[in-house]
N, CA, C and O of each residue as an XYZ file, in Angstrom:
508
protein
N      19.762     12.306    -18.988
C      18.663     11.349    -18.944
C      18.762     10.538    -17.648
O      19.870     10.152    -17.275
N      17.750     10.285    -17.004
C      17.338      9.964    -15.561
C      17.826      8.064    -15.957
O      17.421      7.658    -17.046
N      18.418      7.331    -15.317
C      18.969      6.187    -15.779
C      17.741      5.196    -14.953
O      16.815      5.794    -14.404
N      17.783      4.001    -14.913
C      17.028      3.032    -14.068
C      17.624      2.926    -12.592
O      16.892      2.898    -11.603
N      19.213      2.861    -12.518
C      19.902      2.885    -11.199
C      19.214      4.344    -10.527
O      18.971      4.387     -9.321
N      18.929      5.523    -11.432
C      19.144      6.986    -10.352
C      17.231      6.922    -10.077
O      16.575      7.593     -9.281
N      16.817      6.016    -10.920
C      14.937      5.775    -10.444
C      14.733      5.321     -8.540
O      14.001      5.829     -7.691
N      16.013      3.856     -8.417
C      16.028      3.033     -7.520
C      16.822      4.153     -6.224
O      16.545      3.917     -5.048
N      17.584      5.086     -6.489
C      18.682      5.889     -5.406
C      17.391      6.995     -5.006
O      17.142      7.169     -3.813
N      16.371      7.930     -6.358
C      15.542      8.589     -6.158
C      14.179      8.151     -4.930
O      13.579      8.914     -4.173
N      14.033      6.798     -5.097
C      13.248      5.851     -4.430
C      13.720      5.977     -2.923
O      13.116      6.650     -2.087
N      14.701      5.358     -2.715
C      15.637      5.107     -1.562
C      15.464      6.380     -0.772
O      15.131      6.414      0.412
N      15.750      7.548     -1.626
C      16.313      8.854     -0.494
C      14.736      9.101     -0.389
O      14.507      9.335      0.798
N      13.803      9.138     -0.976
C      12.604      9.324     -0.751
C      12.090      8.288      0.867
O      11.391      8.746      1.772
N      12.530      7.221      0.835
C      11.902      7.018      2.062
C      10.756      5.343      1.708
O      10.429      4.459      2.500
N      10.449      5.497      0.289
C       9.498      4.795     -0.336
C      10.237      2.977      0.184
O      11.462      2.864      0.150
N       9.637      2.110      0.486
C      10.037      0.978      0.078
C       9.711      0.491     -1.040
O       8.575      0.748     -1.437
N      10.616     -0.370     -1.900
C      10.671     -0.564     -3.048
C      11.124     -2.053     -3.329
O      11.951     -2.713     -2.699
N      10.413     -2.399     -4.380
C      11.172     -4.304     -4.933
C      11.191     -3.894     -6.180
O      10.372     -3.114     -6.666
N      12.388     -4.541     -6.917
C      12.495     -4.649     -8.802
C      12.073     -6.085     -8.889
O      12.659     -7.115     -8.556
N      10.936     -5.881     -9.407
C      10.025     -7.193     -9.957
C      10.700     -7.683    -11.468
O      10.602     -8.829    -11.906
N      11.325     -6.678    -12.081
C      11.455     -7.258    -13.486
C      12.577     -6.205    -13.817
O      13.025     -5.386    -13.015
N      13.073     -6.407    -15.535
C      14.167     -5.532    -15.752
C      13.099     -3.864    -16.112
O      12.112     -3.806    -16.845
N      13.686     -2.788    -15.377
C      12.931     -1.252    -15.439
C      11.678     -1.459    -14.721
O      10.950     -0.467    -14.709
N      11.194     -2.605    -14.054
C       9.692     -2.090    -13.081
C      10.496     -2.722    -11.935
O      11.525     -3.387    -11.819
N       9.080     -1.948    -10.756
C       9.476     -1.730     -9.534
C       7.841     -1.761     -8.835
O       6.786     -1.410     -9.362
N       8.085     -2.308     -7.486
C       6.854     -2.357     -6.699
C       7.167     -1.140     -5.763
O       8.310     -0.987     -5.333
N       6.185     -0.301     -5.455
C       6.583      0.403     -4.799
C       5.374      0.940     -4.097
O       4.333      1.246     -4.679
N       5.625      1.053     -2.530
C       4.821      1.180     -1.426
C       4.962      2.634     -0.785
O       5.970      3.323     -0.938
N       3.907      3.004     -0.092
C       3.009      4.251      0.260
C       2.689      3.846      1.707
O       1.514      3.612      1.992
N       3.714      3.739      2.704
C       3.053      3.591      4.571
C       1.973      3.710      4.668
O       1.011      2.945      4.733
N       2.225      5.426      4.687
C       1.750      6.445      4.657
C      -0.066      6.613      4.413
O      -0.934      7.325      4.918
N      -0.044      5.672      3.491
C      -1.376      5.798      2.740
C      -1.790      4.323      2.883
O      -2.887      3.944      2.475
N      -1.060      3.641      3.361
C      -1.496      2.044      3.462
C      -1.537      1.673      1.796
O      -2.450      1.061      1.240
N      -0.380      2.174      1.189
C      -0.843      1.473     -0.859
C       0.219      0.366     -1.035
O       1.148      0.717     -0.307
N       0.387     -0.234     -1.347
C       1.467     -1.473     -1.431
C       1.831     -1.662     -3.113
O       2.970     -1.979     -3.456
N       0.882     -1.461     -3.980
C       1.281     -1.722     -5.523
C       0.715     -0.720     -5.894
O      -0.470     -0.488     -6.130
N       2.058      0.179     -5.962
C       2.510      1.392     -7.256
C       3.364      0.547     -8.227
O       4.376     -0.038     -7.842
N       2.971      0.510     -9.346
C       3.585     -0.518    -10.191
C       5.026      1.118    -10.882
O       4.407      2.179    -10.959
N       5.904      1.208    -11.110
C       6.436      1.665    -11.699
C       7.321      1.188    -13.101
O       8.059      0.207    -13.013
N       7.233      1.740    -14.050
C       7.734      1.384    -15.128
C       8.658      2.364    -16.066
O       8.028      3.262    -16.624
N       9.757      2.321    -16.257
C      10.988      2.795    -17.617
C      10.186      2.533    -18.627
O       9.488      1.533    -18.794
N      10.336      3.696    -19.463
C       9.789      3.070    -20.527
C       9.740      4.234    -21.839
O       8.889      4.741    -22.569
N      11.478      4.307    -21.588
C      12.328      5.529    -22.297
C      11.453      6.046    -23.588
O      11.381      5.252    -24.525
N      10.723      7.417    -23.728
C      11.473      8.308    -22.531
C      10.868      8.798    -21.599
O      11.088      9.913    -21.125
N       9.923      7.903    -21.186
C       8.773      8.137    -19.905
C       9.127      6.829    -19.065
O       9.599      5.724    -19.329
N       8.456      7.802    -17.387
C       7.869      6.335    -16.573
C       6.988      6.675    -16.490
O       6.587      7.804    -16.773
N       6.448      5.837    -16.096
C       5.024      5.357    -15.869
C       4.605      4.262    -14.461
O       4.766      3.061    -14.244
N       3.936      5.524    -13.622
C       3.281      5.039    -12.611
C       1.659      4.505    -12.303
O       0.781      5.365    -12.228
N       1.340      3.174    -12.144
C       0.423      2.766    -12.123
C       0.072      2.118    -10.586
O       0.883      1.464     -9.931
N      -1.103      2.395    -10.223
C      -2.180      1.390     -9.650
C      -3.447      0.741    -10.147
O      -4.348      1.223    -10.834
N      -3.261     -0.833     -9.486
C      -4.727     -1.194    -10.073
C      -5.183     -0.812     -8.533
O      -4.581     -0.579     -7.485
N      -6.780     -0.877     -9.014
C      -7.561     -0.599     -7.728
C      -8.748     -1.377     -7.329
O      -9.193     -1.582     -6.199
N      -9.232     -1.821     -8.637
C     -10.222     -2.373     -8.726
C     -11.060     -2.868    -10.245
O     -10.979     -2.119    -11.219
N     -11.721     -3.960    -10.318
C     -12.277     -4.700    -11.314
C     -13.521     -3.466    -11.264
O     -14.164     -2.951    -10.349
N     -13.486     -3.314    -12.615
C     -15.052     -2.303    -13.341
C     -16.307     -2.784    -12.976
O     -16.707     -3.911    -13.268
N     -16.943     -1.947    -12.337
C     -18.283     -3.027    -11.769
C     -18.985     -2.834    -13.089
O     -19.049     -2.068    -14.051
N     -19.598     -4.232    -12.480
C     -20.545     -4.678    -13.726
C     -22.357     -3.610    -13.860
O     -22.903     -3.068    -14.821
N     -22.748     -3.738    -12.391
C     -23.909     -2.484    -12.546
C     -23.332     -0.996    -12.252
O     -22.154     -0.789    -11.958
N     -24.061     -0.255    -12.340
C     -23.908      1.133    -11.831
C     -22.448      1.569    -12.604
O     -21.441      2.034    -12.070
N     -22.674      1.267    -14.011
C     -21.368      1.831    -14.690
C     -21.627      3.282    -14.972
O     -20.940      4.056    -14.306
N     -22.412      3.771    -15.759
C     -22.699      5.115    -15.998
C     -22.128      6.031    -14.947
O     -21.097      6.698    -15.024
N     -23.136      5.927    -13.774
C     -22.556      6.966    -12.589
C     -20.851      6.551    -12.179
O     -20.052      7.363    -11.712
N     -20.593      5.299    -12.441
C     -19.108      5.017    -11.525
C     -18.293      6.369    -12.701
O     -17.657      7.401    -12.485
N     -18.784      5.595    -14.029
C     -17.241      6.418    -15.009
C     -17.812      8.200    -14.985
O     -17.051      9.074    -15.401
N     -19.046      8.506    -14.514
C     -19.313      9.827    -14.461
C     -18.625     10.457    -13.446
O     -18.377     11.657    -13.562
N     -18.260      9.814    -12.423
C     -17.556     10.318    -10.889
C     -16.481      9.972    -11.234
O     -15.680     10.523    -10.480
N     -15.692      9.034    -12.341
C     -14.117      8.899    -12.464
C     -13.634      9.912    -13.224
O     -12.462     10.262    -13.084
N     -14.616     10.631    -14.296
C     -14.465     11.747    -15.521
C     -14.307     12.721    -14.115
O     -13.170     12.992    -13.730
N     -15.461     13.216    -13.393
C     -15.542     14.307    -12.578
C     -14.166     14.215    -12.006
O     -13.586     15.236    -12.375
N     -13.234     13.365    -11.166
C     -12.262     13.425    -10.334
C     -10.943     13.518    -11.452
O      -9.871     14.076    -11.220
N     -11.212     13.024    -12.346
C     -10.159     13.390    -13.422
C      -9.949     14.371    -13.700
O      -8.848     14.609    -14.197
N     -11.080     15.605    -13.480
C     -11.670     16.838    -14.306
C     -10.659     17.886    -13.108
O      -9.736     18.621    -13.458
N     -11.033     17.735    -12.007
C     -10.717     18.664    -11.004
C     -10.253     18.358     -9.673
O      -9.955     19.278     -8.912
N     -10.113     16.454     -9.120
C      -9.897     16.626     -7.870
C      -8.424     15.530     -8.196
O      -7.986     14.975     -7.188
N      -7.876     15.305     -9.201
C      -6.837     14.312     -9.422
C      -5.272     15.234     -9.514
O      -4.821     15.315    -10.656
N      -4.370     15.975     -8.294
C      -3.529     16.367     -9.103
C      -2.620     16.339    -10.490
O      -2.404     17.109    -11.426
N      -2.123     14.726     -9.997
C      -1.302     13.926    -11.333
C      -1.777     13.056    -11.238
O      -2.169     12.663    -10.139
N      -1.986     12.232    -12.594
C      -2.570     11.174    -13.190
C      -3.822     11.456    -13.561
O      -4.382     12.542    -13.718
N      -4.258     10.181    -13.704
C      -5.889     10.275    -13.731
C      -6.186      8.249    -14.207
O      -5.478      7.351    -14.664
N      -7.893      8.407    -13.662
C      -8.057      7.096    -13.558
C      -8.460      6.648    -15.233
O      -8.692      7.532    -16.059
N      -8.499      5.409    -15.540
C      -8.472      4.698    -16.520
C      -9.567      3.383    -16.631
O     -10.488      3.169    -15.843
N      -9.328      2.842    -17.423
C      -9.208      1.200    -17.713
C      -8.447      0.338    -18.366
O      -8.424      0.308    -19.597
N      -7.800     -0.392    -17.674
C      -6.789     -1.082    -18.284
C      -7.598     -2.941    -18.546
O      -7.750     -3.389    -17.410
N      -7.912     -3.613    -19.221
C      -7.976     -5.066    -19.209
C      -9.678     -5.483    -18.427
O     -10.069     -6.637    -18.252
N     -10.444     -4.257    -18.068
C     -11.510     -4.836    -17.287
C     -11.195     -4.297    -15.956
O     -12.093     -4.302    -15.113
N      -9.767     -3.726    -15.592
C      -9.858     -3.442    -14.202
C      -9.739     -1.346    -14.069
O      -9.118     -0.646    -14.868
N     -10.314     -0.973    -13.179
C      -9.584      0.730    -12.858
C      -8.265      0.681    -12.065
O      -7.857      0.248    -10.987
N      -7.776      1.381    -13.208
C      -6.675      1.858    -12.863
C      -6.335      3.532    -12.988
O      -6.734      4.385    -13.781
N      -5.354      3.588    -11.757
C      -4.896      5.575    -11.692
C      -3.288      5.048    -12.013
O      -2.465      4.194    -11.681
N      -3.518      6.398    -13.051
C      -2.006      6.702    -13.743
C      -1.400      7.594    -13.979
O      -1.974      8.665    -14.172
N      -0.135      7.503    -14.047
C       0.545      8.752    -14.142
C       1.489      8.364    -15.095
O       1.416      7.184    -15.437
N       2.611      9.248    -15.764
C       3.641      9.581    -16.513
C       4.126     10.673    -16.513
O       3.471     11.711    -16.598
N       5.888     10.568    -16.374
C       6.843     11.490    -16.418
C       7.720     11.213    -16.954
O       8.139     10.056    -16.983
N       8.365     12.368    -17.650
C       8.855     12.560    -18.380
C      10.430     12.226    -18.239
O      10.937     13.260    -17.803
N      11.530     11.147    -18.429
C      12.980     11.248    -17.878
C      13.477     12.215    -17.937
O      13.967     12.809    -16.977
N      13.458     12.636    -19.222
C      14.631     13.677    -19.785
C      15.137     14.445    -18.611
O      16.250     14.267    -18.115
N      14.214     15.348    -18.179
C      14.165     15.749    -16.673
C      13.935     15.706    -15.120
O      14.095     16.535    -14.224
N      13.473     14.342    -15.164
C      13.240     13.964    -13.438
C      13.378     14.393    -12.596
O      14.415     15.012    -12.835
N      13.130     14.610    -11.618
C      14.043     14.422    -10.466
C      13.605     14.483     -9.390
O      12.601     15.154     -9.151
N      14.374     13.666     -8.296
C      13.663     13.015     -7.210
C      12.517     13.990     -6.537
O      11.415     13.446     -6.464
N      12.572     15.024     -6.150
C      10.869     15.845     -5.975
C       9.498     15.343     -6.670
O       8.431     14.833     -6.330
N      10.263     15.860     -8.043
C       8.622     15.144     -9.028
C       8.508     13.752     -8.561
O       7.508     13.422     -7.924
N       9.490     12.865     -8.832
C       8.961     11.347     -8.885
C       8.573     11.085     -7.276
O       8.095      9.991     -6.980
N       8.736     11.875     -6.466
C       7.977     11.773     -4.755
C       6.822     11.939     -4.835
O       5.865     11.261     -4.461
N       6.971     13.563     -5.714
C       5.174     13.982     -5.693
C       4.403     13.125     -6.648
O       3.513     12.565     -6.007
N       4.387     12.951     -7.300
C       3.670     11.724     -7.774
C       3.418     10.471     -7.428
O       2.439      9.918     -7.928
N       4.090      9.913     -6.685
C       4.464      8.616     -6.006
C       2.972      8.587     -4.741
O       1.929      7.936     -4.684
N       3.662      9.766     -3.800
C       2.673     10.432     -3.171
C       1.131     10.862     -3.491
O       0.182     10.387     -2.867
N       1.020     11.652     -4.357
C      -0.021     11.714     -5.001
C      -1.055     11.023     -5.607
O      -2.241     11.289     -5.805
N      -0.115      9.775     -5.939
C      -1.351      8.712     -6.424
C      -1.896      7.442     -5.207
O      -2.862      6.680     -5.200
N      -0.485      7.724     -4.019
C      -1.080      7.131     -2.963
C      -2.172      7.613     -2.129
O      -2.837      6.785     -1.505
N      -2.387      8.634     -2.060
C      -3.244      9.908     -1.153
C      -4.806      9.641     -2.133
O      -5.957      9.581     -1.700
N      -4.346      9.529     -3.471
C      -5.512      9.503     -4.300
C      -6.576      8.458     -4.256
O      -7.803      8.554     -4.296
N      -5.509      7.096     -4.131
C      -6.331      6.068     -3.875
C      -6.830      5.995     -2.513
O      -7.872      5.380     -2.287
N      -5.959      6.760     -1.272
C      -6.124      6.633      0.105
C      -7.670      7.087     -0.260
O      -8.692      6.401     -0.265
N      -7.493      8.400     -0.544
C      -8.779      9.061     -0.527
C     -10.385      8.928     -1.200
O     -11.387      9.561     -0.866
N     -10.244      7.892     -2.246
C     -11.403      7.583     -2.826
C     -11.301      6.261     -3.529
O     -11.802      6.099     -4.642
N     -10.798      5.522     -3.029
C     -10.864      3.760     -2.705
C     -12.484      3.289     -2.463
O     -13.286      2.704     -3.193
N     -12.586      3.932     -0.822
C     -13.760      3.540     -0.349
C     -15.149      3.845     -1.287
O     -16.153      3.144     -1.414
N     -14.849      5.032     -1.834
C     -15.902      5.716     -2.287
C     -15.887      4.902     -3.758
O     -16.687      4.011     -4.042
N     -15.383      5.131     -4.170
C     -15.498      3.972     -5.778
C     -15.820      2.148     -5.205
O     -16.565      1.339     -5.758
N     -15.413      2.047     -4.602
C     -15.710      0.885     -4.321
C     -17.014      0.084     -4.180
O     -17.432     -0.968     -4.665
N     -17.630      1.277     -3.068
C     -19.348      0.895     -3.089
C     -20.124      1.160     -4.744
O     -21.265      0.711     -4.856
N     -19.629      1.728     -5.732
C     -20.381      1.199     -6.949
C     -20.193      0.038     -7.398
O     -20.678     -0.319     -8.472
N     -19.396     -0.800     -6.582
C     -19.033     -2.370     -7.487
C     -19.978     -2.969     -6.629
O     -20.508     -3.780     -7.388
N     -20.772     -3.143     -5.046
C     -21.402     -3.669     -4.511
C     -22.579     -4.185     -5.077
O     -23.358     -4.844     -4.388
């Protein structure tokens, strides 16, 4: 089982900068992609990687969650977007039992590239 110390060493050799905000979460940043809050979370026997991205616009909901279903459907490797509290959020989960530092990169990665890539574009439905 993947411990909380081998999450923070997996982090490290990855390259990622990282803060422990609390006991098992972690802030964790994407250069690369300009992402600053990958929220990461323990949360035996999964983690769980989150971004918020943005508050649910209030008009133009139909088409926004029709283009969040579509990118969920076919253009999201890992994760997929949500709602958490009123805000969108992209998420992911993996599994400890087996970890290991590759997966938790590619995912890390993946949800930074994700938001890199369609930030802008979700965004103009909240305008």
């Amino acid at each position: 089982m993947v411990t909380q110390h081998d999450i923070e060493i997996y982090l490290d050799d990855c390259g990622f900068p990282f803060e422990r905000i609390g006991e098992g979460i972690w802030r964790v940043e994407s250069p690369e992609n300009n992402v600053s809050n990958i929220i990461i979370s323990y949360a035996d026997p999964i983690l769980v990687l989150r971004v918020k991205l943005m508050k649910a616009p209030e008009k133009n909901r139909e088409p926004f969650y029709e283009r969040l279903l579509k990118l969920n459907a076919k253009d999201i490797p890992h994760g997929a977007f949500g709602l958490e509290d009123g805000q969108v959020v992209l998420i992911d989960s993996l599994q400890l039992e087996n970890l290991d530092r590759n997966e938790l990169q590619a995912s890390v990665e993946s949800l930074a590239f994700t938001v890199a890539q369609y930030y802008t574009e979700l965004k103009q439905y909240c305008e």
